[in-house]
N, C-alpha and C positions, 0 to 999 in steps of 0.2 A: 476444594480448591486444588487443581492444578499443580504442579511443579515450575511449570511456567509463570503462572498466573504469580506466586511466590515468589519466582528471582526477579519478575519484572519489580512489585511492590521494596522487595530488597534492593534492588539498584535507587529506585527512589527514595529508598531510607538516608540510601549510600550518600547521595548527592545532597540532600535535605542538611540545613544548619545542625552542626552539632547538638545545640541545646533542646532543637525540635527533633532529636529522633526518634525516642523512647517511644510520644505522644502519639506523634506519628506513627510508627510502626503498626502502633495494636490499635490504633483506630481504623488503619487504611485494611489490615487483614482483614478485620472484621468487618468492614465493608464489603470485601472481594470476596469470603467467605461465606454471605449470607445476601450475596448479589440475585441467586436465582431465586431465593421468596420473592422477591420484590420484581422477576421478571427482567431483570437486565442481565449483561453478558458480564461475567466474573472480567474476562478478557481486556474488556473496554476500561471499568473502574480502575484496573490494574494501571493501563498507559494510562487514565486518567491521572492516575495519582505521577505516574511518574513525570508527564507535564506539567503537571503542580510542583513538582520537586525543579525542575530544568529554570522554568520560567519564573517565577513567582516564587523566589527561593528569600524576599525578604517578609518580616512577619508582618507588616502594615501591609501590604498589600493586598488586596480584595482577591478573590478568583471565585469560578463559577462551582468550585469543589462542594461546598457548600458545607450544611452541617453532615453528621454521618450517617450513611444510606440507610443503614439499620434501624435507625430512632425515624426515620420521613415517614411523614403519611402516607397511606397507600396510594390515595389521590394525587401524590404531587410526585411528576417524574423528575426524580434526581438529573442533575446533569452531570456527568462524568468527564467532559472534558475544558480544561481550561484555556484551549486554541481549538480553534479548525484544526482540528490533529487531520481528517481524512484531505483537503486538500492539499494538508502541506506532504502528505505520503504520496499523493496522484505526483504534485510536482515534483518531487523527489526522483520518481518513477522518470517522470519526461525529463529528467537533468540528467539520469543515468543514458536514457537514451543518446541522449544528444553529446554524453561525452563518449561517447564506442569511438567517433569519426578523432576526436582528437585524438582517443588512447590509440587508434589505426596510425594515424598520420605521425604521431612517436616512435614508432617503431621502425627496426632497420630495414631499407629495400631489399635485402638480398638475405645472406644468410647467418645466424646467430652466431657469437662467438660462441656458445655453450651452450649445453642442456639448457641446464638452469633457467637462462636465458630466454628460452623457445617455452617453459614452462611458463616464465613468469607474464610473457604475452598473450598464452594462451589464457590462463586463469584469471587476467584481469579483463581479457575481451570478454569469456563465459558471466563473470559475473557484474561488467557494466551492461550486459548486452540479457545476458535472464536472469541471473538470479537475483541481485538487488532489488530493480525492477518487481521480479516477481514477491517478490519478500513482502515490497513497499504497498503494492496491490494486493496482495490476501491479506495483508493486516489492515486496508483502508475500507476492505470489505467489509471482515471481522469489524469494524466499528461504524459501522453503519449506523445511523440513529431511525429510529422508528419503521425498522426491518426486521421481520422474526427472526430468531437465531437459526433454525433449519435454514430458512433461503440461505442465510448470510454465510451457514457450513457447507453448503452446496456451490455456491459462486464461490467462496476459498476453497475448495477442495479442487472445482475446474479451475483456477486461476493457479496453481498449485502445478498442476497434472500439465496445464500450457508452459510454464516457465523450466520445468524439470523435464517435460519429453524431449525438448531440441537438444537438452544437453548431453544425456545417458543417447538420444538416437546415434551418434557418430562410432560409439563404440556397441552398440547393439543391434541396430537396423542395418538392412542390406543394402545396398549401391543402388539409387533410384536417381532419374533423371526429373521426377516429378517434382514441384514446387512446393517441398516441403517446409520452406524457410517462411509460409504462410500460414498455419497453424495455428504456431502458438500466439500471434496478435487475435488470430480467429477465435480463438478459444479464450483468449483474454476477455475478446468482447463480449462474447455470449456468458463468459461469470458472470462481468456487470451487469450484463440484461438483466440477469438472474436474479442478482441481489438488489438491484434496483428497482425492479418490477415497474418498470416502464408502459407505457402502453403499446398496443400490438403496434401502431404502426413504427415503431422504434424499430420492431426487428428486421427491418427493411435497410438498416444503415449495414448489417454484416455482409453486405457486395461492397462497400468501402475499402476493405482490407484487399479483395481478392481485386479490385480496380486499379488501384495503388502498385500492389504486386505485379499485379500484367506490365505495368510499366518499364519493368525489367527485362522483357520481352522484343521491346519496340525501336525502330533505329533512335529512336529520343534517348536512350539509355545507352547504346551504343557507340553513339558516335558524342558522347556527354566526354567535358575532357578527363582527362587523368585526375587531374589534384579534385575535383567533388564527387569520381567513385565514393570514399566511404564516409561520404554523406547518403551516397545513393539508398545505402547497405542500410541506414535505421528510416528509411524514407517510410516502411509500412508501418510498423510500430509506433514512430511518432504519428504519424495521419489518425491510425488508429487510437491514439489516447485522443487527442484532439476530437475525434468523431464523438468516443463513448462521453465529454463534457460535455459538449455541445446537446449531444439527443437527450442526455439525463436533464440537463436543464428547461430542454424545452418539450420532454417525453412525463415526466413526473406527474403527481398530482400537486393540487393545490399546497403552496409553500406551510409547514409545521409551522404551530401555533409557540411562541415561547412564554414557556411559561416562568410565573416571577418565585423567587424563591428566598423566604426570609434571612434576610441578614447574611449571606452567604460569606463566609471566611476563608482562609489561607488552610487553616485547621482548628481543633478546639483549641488552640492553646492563646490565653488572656493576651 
């Protein structure tokens, strides 16, 4: 188990009703602990539990946690999450997008009263605009269901490497006129290729990003007024999430079968 894998389980201890925490604790380790007998990602069970713990925090309540992963038949794949945890990280992801233009249009026209000030704009444009975003998307990888764990470390490793190059490039890279600010949606999409294993002709959507992008190029963007510039500004990135929904839905194979699973509960506790 992780150190990770740990504090996330520990945050859902955290949150989980006092009376259930004990019960809780050493069932969900043990789960998260003895994930990869059974072939599943220690990662997943971890937020599963901890969506167990956010959402379904009373003890009548049913959820898909089921019994504990340790004691399931080998035949019967546990489910690990108590929500669509991956769409609500994609949306997450397009809400971060789409708030950069607000957190833009907050900000002063002219010049900072203060450091501080210039700092505190800068780091919340960096992280509405990569690294949330990016955060939301390696971890919606990472829980992929019925995806091998390599693809799923290979799409979060490049979804990773997209989100953290544009930000280290200002202070590392040299003065380029080239259309760098296209990249990291590039490289976003091709993780999800990756980990979604779509069919070939999916990979025909990565001119998407660079079509979008040329937009920025054309008197259409130019002579665009003042106040919807920084909207213009997350125009590829949102197009791009929007694209990689759309192809995985209609790129995928035939929809997972769901399987039923006895008596599924909140936790062992009566």
């Amino acid at each position: 188990m992780s150190a990770l894998d740990r504090i996330i389980v520990e945050a859902a201890v955290a949150v989980s009703p006092a009376a259930h925490r004990e019960v809780r604790r050493e069932q969900w380790l043990a789960d998260v602990r003895d994930a990869r007998e059974l072939e599943l990602s220690p990662t997943a069970l971890a937020f599963g539990a901890l969506t167990t713990a956010l959402f379904h925090r009373r003890a009548g309540h049913r959820s898909t946690w089921g019994e504990s992963m340790t004691a399931a038949p080998l035949h019967v794949r546990p489910a690990p999450h108590t929500i669509r945890t991956v769409p609500v990280l994609v949306g997450l992801a397009f809400l971060s997008f789409l708030a950069v233009p607000v957190w833009v249009i907050m900000l002063p026209n002219y010049e900072y009263s203060s450091t501080f000030d210039l700092l505190v704009a800068q780091v919340g444009w960096l992280v509405l605009q990569y690294l949330l975003p990016g955060a939301a998307l390696v971890t919606a990888i990472l829980l992929l269901d019925g995806v091998p764990i390599r693809r799923r470390r290979l799409g979060a490793s490049i979804m990773a490497a997209a989100a953290l190059g544009l930000v280290v490039y200002p202070l590392l890279g040299p003065d380029t006129d080239l259309p760098i600010e296209v990249l990291p949606p590039l490289a976003g999409l091709v993780a999800w290729l990756v980990a979604t294993a779509g069919r070939r002709w999916a990979w025909i959507v990565l001119v998407a990003p660079l079509l979008v992008d040329a937009l920025h190029y054309t008197p259409l963007y130019a002579y665009a007024p003042g106040r919807v510039w920084p909207f213009l500004v997350v125009l590829t990135p949102v197009a791009t999430v929007i694209v990689g929904i759309v192809v995985t839905k209609f790129s995928t194979g035939a929809a997972a079968q769901v399987e039923q699973h006895g008596e599924p509960l909140v936790d062992k506790i009566a």
